[in-house]
C-alpha positions in Angstrom: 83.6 114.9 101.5 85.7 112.9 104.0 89.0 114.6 102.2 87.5 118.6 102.6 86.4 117.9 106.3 90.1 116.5 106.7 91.7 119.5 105.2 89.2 121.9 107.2 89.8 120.5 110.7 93.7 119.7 109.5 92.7 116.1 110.5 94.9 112.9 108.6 92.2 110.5 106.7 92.7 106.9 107.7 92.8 105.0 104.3 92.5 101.1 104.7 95.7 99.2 103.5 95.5 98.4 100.1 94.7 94.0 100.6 98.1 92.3 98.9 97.9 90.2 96.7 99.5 86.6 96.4 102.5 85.8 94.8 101.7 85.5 91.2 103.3 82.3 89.6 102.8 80.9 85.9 100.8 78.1 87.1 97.0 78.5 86.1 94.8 77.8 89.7 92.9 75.2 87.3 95.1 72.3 86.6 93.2 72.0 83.3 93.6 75.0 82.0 96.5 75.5 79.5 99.2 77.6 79.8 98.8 80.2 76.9 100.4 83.5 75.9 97.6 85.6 77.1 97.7 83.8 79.9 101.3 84.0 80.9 101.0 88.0 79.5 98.3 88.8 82.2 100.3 86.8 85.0 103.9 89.3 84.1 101.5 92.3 83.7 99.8 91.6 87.2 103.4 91.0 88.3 104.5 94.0 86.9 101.4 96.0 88.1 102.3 94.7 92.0 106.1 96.2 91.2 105.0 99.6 90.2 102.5 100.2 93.4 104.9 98.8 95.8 107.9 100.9 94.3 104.9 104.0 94.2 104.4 103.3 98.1 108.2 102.5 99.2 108.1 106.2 98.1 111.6 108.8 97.4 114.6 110.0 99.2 114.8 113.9 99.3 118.0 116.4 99.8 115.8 119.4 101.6 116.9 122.9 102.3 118.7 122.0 105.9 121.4 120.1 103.5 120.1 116.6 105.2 118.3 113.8 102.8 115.3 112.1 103.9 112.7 109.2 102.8 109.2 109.9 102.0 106.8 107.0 101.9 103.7 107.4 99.4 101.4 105.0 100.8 98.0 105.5 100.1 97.6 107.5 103.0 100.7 109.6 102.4 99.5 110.7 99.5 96.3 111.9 101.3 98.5 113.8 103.4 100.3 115.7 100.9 97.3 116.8 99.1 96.4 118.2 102.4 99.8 119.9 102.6 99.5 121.1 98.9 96.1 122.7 100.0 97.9 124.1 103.3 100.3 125.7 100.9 98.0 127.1 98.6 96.2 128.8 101.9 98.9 130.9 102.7 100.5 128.3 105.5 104.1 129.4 105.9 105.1 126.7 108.0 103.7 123.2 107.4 103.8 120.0 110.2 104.6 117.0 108.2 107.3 114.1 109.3 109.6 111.9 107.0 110.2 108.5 107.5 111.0 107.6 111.0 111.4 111.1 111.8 109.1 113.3 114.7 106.6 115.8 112.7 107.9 119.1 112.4 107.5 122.3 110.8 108.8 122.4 107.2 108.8 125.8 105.2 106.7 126.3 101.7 109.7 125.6 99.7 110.6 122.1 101.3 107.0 121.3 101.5 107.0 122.1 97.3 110.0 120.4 96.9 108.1 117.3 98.5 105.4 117.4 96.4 107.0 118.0 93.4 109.6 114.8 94.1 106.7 112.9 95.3 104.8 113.9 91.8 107.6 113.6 89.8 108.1 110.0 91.3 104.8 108.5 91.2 104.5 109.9 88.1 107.5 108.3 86.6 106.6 104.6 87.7 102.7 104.5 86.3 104.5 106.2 82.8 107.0 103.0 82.5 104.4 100.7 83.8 101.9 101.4 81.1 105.2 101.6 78.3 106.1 98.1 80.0 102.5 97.0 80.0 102.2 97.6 76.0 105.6 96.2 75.2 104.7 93.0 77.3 101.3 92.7 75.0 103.6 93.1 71.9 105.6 89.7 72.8 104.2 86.6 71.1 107.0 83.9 73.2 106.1 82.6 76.4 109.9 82.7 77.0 110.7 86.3 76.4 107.3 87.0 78.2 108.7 85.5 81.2 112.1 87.1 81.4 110.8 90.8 81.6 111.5 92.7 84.7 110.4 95.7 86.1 113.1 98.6 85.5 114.4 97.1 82.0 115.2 98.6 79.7 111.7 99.6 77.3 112.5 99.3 73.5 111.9 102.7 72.3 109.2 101.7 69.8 107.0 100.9 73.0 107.7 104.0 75.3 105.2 106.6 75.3 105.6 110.1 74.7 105.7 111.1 77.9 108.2 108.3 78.9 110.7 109.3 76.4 110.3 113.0 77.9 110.6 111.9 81.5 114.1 109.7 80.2 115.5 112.4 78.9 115.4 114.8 81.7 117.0 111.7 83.7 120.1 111.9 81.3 
């Protein structure tokens, strides 16, 4: 309801800040409890669930039609905003107000604006696709030890990338 009246009156929704969450260390909160694989597997994908949604919300640099680059944030409240300017789009709008990181708002044209959404998709989209590949690869590993050493951005054996992961790899290569 709150999102149609915003895109009626052409109105930005304020979206409370997503609460962060503490530093997550392999050291259970109750001194008695042991560590154990599933524990230490929840603890990396937690970990690696804080990775995705802060790369998500650091958000994408953009080469637009003007030949200059800018950054796009997706916050949770950014990505309110582009639904809105999908919707403004989709009205007939020819030129669109919207502002890039650090930048004043200004009037982009239907091509930049889709070129926005379709980076800001294409992002977002990539990061929750390797997070759940990384998520079931993580839940495949039976050693504390290799447990421990994953990152976010390795390298995902292939066995454990999803379909749509392998897709979204190739079309990076």
């Amino acid at each position: 309801m709150a999102l149609n009246k915003s895109i009626e009156s052409g109105e930005q929704i304020e979206v409370p800040k997503t609460p962060e969450i503490p530093d997550i260390d392999n050291t259970p909160s109750d001194p008695n409890q042991e560590i154990t694989v599933e524990y230490v597997k929840n603890t990396k994908i937690a970990e690696m669930n804080m990775m995705c949604t802060n790369l998500i919300q650091k958000g994408f640099d953009i080469k637009l039609s003007d030949g200059s680059s800018y950054h796009f944030s997706l916050t949770e409240q950014d990505q309110l905003n582009l639904i809105t300017l999908s919707t403004m789009v989709a009205s007939g709008e020819t030129e669109i107000p919207y502002h890039a990181d650090g930048e004043l708002c200004k009037f982009y044209t239907v091509n930049d604006i889709n070129a926005i959404l379709t980076a800001a998709t294409a992002w977002k989209t990539y990061q929750v696709t390797y997070n759940n590949s990384l998520k079931k690869y993580i839940n495949s590993l039976e050693k504390i030890t290799d447990i421990s050493a994953i990152t976010y951005g390795i390298e995902i054996p292939v066995d454990y990338q999803s379909d749509v992961l392998k897709a979204l790899l190739m079309q990076q290569q």
